[in-house]
N, C-alpha and C positions, 0 to 999 in steps of 0.2 A: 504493500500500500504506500509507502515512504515515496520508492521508487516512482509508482505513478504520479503522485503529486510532483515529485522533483522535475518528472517530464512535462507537465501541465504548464508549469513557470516556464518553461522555453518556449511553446510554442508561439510561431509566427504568424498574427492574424494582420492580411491586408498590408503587410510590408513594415508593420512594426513590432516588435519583439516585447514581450509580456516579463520582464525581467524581474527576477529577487520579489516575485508573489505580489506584485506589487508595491512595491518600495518604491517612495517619491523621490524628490530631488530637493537640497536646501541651496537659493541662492540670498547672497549679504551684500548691501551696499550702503552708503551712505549719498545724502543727498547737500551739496554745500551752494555759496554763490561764488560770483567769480574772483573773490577772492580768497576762496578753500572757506570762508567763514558757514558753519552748519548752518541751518536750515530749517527751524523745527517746526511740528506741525504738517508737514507736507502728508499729503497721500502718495503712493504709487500705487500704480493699474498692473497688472504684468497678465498681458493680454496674449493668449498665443497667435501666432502668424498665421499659421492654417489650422481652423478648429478642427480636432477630432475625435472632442466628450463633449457630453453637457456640462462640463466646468473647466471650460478655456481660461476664463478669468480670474482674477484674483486680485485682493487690496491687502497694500501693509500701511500703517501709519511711522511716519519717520520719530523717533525719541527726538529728545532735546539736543542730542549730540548728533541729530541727523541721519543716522545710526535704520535701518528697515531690514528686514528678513521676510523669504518666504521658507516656509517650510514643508509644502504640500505640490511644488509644480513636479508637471509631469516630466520624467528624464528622457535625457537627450532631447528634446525638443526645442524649438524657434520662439522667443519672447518677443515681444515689442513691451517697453518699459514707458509708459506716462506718466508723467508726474502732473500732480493738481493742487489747486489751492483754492478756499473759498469756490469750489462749485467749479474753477475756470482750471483750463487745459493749459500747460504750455508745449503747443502744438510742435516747437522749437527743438523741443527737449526730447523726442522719443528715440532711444536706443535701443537698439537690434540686441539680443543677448541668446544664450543657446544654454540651456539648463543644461544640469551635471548627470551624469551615470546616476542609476538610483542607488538610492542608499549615500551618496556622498553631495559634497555642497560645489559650486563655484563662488569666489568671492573678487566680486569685481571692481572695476574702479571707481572714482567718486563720479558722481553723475553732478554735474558743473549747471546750473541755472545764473544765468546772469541776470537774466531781467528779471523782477517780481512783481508783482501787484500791489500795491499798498490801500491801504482802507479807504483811500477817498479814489481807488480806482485808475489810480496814475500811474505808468510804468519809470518805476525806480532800475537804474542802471545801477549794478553795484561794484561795478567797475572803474567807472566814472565820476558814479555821485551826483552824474544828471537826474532830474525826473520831465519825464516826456506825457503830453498831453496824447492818448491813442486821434485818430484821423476822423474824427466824429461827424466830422462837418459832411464829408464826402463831395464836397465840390473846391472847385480853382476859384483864386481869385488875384486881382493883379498885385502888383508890388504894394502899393499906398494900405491895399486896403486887409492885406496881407499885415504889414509892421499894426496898422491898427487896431487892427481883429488880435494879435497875442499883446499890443499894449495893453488893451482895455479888458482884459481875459480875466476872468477870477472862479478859480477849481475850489473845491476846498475853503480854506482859510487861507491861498497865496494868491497875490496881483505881480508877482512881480515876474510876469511869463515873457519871453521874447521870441526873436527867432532865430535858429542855430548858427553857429558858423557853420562854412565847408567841409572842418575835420569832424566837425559832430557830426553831420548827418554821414559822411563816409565811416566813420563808427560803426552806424547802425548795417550799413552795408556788407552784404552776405554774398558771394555766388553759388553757394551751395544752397541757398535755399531752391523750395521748390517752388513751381509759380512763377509766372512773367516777371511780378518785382522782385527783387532780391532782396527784403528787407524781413525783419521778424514779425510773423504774423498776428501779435497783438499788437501791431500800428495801424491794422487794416485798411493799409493803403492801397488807394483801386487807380490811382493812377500815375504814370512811369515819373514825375517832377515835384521836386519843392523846395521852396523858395529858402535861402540865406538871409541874413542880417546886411549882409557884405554890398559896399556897392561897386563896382566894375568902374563904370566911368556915369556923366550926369545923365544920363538915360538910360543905363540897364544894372543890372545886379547879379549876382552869382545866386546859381539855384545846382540842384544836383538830380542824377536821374538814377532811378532804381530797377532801370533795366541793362543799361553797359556798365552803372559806378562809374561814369563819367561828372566831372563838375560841369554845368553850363552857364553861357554868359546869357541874359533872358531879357529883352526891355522890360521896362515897367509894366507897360500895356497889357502884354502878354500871362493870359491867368497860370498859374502854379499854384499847386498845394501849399499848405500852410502848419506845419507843425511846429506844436509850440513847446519850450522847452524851459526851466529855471535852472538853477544852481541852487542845488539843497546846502541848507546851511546848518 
């Protein structure tokens, strides 16, 4: 009787192997910002790639020290890793991961979030220590009325919003993202330009584009996006 159960654990159904009776896999990671600084509070998703049970999914919540384990995913198989906060995704953030043999862990590396959400819904750069206004407006507007619109701005409890130089918004610029614009998709920007602080010469100004990561020189006239941005203090 031993002997059949021992064969039972081997077999191969549909191209994946029934290993150790069922024995899971543990994978450990910690969640920090871009400055190694933890994280706490976070969710992670750890979703598999291709389902093939009814419980693909799975949640840990990150300790104080940032610090998540799963202890139940299926081994050898494909993760895709989500991190969340307050309800929102960082779309930014999913990591490919491949669970361990059953019965043993893999322990991976820190999983890096630079941008976060803060309570009045602004993305804090924590690499920078900018916070950036997301693209709300969803439409262009020319230079004048552009500087006006983040003059007169007020989030929260700050007025004091402007608009980026050149190297901030190539900061934000990505070519690996996915999608026409190359930027992090909690700026929900829908379209390739916007505008600088900077002026060029008396009738145009520097703006930048989120499809080449080119800077451009742009008249005034000419509508650009508008994102607006402070200096945390």
């Amino acid at each position: 009787m031993r002997r059949l159960v021992k064969a039972v654990c081997l077999i191969v159904v549909l191209g994946l192997a029934v290993t150790a009776c069922g024995k899971k896999s543990r994978l450990e990671g910690k969640v920090v910002d871009g400055k190694g600084k933890p994280i706490a509070g976070m969710k992670i998703i750890a979703k598999q790639a291709k389902a093939v049970t009814g419980d693909e999914q799975f949640l840990a919540n990150a300790a104080a020290d940032g610090l998540f384990s799963f202890d139940s995913l299926h081994p050898s198989s494909d993760y895709i890793l989500i991190p969340t906060l307050s309800d929102i995704r960082f779309g930014i953030a999913k990591v490919p991961i491949r669970s361990a043999l059953a019965g043993d862990k893999v322990v991976m590396e820190p999983m890096v979030l630079r941008f976060i959400f803060n309570q009045d819904g602004l993305i804090v750069d924590s690499i920078t220590g900018l916070e950036w206004r997301p693209d709300v407006l969803q439409y262009n507007m020319k230079f004048a009325a552009a500087v006006e619109f983040t003059k007169n701005l007020v989030q929260g409890e700050h007025t004091d919003w402007r608009l980026p130089t050149r190297a901030e918004l190539k900061s934000l610029y990505d070519p690996a993202m996915h999608g026409k614009f190359k930027i992090y998709p909690m700026f929900h920007l829908t379209d390739c330009c916007a505008w600088t602080g900077e002026l060029k010469d008396e009738g145009s100004a520097w703006g930048f584009n989120f499809v080449s990561g080119n800077e451009i020189a742009s008249p005034f006239e000419k509508p650009l996006r508008a994102l607006a941005v402070r200096t945390r203090k």
